[in-house]
C-alpha positions in Angstrom: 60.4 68.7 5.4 58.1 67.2 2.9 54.2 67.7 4.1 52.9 64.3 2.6 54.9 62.0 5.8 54.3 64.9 8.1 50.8 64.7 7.1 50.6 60.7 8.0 52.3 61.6 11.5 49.5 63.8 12.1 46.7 60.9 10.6 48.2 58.3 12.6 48.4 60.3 15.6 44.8 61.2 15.4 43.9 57.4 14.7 46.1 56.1 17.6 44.7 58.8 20.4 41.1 57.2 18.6 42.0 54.2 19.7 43.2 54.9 23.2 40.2 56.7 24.0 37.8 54.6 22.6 39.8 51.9 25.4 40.1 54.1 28.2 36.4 55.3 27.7 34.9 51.3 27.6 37.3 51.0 30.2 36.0 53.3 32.7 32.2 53.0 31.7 32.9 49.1 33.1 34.4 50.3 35.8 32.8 52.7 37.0 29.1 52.3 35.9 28.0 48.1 34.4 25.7 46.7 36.9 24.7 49.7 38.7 20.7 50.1 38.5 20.0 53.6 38.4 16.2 53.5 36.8 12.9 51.2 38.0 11.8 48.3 35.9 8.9 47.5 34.4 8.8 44.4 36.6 9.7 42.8 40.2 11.7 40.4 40.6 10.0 37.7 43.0 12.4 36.9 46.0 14.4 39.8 46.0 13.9 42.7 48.4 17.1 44.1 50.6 19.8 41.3 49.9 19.1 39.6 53.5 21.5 37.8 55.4 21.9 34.1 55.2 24.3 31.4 56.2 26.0 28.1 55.1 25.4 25.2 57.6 28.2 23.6 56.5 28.2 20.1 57.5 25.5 20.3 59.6 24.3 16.6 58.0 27.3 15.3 60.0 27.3 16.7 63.2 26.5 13.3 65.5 25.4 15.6 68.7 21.7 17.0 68.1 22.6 19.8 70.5 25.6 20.8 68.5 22.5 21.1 65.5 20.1 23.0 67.5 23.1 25.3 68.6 23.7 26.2 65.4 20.2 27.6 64.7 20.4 29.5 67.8 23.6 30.8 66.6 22.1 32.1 63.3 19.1 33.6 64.7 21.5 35.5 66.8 24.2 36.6 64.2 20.7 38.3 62.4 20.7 35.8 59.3 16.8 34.1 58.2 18.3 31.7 55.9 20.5 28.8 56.5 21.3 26.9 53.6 22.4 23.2 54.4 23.5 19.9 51.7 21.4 16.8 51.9 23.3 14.5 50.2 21.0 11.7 48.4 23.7 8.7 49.2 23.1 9.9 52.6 19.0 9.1 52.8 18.3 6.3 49.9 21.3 4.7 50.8 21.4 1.1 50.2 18.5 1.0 47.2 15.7 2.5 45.4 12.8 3.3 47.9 15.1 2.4 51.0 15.7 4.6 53.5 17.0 2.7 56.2 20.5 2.9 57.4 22.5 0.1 57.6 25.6 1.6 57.2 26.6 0.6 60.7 24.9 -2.8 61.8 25.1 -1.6 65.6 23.1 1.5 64.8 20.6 0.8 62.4 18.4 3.5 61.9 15.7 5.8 60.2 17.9 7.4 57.6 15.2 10.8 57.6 15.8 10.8 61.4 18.7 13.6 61.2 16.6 15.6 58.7 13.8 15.4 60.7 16.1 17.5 63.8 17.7 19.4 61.0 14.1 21.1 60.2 12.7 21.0 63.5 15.8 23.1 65.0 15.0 25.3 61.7 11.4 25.9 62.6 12.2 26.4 66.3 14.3 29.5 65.6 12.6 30.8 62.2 15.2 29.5 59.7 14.0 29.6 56.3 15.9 26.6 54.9 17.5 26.1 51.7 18.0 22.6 51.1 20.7 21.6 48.1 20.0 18.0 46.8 23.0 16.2 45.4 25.5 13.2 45.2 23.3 10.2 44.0 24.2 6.9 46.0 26.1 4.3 44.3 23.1 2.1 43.6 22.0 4.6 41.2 25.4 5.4 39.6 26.0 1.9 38.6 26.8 2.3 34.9 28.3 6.0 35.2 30.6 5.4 38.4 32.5 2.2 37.3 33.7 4.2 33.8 37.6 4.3 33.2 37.1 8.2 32.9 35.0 8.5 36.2 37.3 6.1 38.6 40.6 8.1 37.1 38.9 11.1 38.6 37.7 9.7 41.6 41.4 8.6 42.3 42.4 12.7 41.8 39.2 13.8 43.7 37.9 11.3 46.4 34.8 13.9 46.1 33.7 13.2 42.7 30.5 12.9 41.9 27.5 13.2 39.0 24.1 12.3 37.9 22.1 8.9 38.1 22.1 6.7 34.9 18.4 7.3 35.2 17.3 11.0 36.3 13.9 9.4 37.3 15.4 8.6 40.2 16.5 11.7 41.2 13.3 13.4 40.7 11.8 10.6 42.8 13.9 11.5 45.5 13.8 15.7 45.5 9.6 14.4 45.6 10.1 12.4 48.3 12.2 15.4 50.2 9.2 18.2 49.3 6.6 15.5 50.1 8.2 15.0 53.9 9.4 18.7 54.5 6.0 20.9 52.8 7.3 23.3 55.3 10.4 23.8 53.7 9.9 25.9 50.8 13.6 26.3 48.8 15.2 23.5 47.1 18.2 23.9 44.9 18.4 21.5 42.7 21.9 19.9 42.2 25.3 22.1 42.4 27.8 23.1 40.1 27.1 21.0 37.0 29.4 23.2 35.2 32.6 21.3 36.4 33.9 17.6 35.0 34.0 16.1 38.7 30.5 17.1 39.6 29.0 15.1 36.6 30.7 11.8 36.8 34.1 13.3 35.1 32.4 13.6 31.3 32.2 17.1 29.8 29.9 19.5 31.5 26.3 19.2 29.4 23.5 22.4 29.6 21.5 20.2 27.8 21.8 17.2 29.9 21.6 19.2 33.1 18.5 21.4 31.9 16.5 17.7 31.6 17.8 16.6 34.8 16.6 19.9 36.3 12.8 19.7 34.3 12.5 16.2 35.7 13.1 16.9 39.2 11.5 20.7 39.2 8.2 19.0 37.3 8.3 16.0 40.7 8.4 18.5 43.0 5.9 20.8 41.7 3.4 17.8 41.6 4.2 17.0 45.2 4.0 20.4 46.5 3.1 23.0 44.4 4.3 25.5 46.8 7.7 24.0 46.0 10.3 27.1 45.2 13.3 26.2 42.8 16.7 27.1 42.9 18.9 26.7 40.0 22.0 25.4 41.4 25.2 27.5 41.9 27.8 27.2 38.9 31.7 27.7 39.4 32.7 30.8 38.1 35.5 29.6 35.9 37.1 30.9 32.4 36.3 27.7 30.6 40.2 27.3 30.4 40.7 23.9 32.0 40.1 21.3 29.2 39.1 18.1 31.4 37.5 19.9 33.9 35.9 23.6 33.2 35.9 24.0 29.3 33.3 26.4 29.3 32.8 29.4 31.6 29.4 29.2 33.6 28.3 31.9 31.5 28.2 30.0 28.7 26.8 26.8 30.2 24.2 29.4 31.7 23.5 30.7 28.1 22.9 27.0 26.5 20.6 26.1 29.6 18.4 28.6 28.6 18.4 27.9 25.4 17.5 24.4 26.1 14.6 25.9 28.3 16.0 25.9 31.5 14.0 29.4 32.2 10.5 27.5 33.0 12.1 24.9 35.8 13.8 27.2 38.5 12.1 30.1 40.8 15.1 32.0 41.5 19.0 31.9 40.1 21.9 31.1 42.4 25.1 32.6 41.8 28.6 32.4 44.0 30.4 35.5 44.6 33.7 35.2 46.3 36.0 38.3 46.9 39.0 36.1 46.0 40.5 38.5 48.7 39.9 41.5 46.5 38.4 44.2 48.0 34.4 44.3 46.7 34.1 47.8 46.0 36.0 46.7 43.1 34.2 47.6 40.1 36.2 45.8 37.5 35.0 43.3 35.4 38.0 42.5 32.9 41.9 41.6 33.8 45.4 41.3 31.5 45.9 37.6 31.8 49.1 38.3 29.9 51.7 37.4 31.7 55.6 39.2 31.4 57.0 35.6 32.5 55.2 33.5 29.8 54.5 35.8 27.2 53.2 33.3 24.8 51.0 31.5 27.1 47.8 33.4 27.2 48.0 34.6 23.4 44.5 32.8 22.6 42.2 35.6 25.6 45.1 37.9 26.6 42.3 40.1 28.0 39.7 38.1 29.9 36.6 38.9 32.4 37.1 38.3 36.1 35.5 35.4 38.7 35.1 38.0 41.9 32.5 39.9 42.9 31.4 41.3 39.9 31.2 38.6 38.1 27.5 38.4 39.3 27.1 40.9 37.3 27.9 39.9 34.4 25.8 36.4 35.2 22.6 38.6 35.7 23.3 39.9 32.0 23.1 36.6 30.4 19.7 36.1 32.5 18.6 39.6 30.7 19.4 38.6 27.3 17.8 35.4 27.8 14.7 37.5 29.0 14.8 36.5 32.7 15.4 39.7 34.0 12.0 39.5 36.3 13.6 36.2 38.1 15.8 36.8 41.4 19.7 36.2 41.9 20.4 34.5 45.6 23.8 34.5 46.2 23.9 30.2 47.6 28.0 31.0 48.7 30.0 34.6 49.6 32.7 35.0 51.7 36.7 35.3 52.5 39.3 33.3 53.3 41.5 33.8 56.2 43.9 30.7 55.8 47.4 31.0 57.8 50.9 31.0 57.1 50.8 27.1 57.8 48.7 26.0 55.2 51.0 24.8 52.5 50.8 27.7 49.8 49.7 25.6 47.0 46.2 25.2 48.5 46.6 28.7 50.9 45.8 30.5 48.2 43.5 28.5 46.3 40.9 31.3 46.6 43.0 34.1 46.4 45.3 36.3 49.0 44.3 35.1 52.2 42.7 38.0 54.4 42.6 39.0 58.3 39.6 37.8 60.3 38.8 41.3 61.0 38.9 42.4 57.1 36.9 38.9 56.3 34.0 40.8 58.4 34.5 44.0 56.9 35.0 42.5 53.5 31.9 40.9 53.8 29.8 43.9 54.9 30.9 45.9 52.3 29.9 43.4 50.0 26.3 42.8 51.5 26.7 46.8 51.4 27.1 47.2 47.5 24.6 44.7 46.7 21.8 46.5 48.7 22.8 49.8 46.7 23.7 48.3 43.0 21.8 45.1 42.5 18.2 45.4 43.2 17.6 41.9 41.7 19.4 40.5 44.4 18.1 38.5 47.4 19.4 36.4 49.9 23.4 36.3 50.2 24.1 32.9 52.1 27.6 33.4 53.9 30.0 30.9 53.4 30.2 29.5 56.4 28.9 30.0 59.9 31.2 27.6 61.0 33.1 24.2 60.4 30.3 21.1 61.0 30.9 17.7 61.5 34.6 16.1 62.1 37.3 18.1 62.0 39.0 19.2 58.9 42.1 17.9 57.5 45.1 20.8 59.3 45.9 21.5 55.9 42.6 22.5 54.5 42.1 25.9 53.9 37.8 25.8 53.6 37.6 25.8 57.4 38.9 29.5 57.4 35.9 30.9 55.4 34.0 30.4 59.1 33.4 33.3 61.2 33.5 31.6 64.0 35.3 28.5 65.6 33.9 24.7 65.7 33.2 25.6 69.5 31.0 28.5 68.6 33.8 31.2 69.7 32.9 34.3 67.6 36.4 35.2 65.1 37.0 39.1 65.2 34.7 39.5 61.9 31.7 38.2 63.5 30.4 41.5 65.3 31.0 43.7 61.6 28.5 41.1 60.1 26.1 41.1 63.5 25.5 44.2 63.4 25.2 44.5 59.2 22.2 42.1 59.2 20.5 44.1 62.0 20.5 47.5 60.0 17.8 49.0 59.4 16.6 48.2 55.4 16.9 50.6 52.7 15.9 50.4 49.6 18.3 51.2 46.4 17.3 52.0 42.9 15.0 49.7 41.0 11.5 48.8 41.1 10.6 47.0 45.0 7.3 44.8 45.8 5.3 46.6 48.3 6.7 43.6 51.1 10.2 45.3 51.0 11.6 45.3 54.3 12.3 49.1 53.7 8.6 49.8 53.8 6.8 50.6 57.5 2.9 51.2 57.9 2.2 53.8 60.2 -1.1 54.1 60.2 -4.3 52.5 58.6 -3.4 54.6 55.3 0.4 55.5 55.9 3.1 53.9 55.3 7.3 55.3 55.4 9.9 54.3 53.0 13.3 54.5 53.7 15.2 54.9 50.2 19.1 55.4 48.8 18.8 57.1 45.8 17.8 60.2 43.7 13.9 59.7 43.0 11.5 58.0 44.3 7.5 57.0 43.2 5.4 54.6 43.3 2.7 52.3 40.9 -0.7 50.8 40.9 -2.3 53.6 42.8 -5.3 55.6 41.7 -6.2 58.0 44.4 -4.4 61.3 45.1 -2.0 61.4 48.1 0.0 63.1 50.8 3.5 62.9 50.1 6.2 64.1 53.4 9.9 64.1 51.9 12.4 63.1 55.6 10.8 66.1 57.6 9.7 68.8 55.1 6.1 69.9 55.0 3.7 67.1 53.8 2.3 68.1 49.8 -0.5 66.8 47.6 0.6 64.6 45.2 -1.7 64.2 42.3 -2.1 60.6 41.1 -2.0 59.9 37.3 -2.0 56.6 35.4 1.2 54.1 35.8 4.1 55.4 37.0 3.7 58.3 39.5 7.2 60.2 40.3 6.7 62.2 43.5 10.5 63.5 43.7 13.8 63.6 41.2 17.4 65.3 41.3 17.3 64.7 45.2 20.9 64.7 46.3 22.4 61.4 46.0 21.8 59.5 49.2 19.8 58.3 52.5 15.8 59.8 52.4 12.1 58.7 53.7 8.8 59.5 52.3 5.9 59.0 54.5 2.4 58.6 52.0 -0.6 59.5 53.1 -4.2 58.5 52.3 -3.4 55.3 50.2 -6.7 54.0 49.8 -5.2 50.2 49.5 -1.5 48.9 49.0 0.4 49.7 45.4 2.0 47.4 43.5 5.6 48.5 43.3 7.5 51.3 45.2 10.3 53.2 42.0 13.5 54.6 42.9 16.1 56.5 41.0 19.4 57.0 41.4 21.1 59.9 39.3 24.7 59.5 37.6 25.6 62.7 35.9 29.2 60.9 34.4 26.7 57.9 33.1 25.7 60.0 30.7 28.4 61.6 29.6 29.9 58.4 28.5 26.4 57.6 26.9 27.1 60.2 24.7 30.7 59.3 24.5 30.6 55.7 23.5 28.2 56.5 20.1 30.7 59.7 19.4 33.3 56.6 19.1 30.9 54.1 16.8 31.0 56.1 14.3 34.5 57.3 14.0 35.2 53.8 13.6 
């Protein structure tokens, strides 16, 4: 046989199982090790410190029995959460007309239209709910121009929700300054809430740039009126960017052009959603085949495209890094599962994925709140999605009322104990650079303090004296002190461990923790090896 073909069998070959590997080794690395912090920072990310437990009030503005509103702070204290985030819709305070806020909605009832509010916060204060309060849906009076469009009223017709900015955002900052100005106690305001999608901003094409001025002019009214005031950047809808009229970009690109625009300087912390889409959330993937056998020419354009569960926070926080935001928080504003049943017509049944069991939806959910402590030390609050159905009862073939873990009349679903007992457990802290006010961090004594830690290596920064150092219950050892960084163990095994410190002459600045991969660096040394063969 002649040796030349043989030889481009053999060339081919090589090339192809190049190929393959190269794939399967980019493959796994995502799989197995993108978003996983393993090494401390050189900052701390403000806000974040043990992913803490917090909860969607849904519809809490609507509930017309105050006890039913005071119940439901009692109920979240209980369930372990310390943040309740709740909607105040603008049509629903300056109702009838710039400075009004009177309701005359029903002429038998007039009324103070802050009145509810005013409960809202008082039942938040009663119990210790940190509020989060999410300002949206202008009232007509200030949508005259944008909500009588031919675009916006053929959307309103397929969405009775839609919604979208004033003509003039001056109003709206007047209004998120008249909010901060009444509530100084509350501290968290998110401003507006997925602008990424057609029917949140009046049915035109999602605009970064539009929204980042929209956000300066309300952030820059409510720092003036309470410079306490902490920002939240509102929630965008994970999407593809593969629905022309109403998601053409994926919030990661909207998220991307914000910045650019200069978002960065007016918002405190990020928000993010993170459904499971009824996917497990150990899952570690980040990509899927959207090719499908059935239509094989329909997905020809991004046969290979990044997925909306989970992970996709993930890959969120990376556009925040290479936008050189990496020091500013992620609070996760909506999480959950859905548990919709069999009689919920199957076109909207499984509008957020396979529907789960209201014993998985707790365990899902843990799990979840579980990774997040270990993975994502940038991480903060994680607001469930939702405590429970507010307000008037849901339309029977609604599936959003099956995200609750527990009934309209307060009865506990079978989840609600895994999730209990989740926010109760003791903190730990994962790898990553942690403020000294991590919940994982006990003093003991005038100068001695126990950290609680899940991870290889842990040390500490910003302190100058020498120290005692007690690894879980081996002999205490002197610990010499230099400048920086000070590492007082590595190549633990991989897991739960507590140092107690000893003769900390005041607080440091920032408590380090490793976390060891040996395969991470094997594929750090793979990934180059296939650079340059290609």
């Amino acid at each position: 046989m002649d040796a030349k073909p043989m030889k481009r069998v053999w060339v081919h070959g090589i090339w192809l199982c190049a190929i393959v590997g190269m794939v399967v080794t980019v493959w796994l690395d995502n799989a197995w090790y993108r978003g996983v912090a393993v090494v401390p920072t050189a900052g701390v990310s403000p806000y974040a410190a043990n992913a803490s437990l917090g909860v969607n009030l849904f519809n809490i503005q609507f509930e017309p029995d105050p006890a039913v509103v005071e119940r439901s702070f009692a109920e979240t204290a209980k369930l372990g959460a310390q943040v309740a985030r709740i909607q105040m819709p603008w049509e629903d305070v300056e109702i009838h007309g710039r400075g009004d806020f009177e309701d005359r909605r029903n002429p038998e009832h007039v009324r103070n239209a802050w009145e509810k509010y005013d409960h809202i916060v008082a039942m938040a204060e009663k119990y210790r709910i940190a509020l989060i309060i999410r300002i949206d849906r202008p009232p007509l009076w200030a949508r005259s121009q944008s909500a009588t469009t031919e675009k916006f009223l053929a959307g309103l017709a397929e969405n009775g929700d839609s919604t979208g900015p004033p003509d003039d955002y001056r109003d709206y900052a007047n209004f998120v300054a008249s909010v901060v100005t009444r509530y100084p106690q509350v501290r968290y305001i998110q401003i507006w809430n997925e602008p990424n999608l057609a029917y949140e901003w009046n049915w035109q094409l999602p605009d970064p740039e539009a929204f980042t001025e929209l956000l300066k002019s309300a952030t820059e009214a409510a720092r003036r009126a309470n410079p306490n005031v902490v920002i939240l950047y509102p929630s965008l809808s994970p999407t593809d960017g593969k629905e022309p009229r109403i998601a053409p970009m994926s919030e990661l690109d909207f998220l991307a052009r914000s910045y650019r625009a200069g978002a960065a300087e007016y918002f405190d912390i990020m928000s993010a959603q993170a459904y499971g889409l009824g996917q497990p959330p150990d899952e570690h993937r980040y990509v899927r085949l959207r090719w499908n056998p059935l239509r094989p020419f329909a997905e020809l354009d991004r046969p290979i495209d990044s997925r909306i569960d989970v992970s996709r926070i993930v890959m969120l926080r990376e556009v925040m890094e290479e936008a050189g935001d990496a020091d500013t928080a992620v609070w996760v504003s909506e999480f959950g599962y859905n548990s919709a049943p069999e009689r919920i017509p199957p076109e909207r049944r499984f509008v957020w994925g396979p529907p789960v069991s209201e014993s998985t939806k707790g365990t899902y959910a843990v799990m979840q709140i579980d990774r997040a402590r270990r993975e994502w030390p940038w991480l903060g609050v994680m607001n469930l999605w939702m405590l429970r159905w507010g307000g008037p009862p849901a339309d029977p073939a609604n599936p959003t009322p099956y995200f609750a873990i527990m009934a309209p009349d307060f009865t506990p679903y079978a989840g609600y104990a895994a999730i209990q007992a989740a926010a109760s457990a003791p903190a730990v802290m994962s790898a990553g650079t942690h403020a000294w006010s991590h919940p994982a961090i006990r003093q003991l004594d005038t100068d001695t303090w126990q950290v609680t830690f899940w991870g290889t290596g842990v040390g500490i920064r910003g302190q100058p004296d020498d120290v005692m150092v007690q690894l879980n219950d081996a002999d205490a050892v002197y610990m010499p002190i230099g400048m920086g960084d000070t590492s007082f163990y590595q190549w633990l095994p991989e897991g739960a461990h507590s140092v107690t410190i000893r003769g900390l002459s005041h607080t440091p600045t920032a408590v380090l923790i490793w976390r060891d991969q040996p395969g991470r660096w094997a594929m750090a040394l793979i990934l180059p090896m296939w650079t340059i063969l290609f």
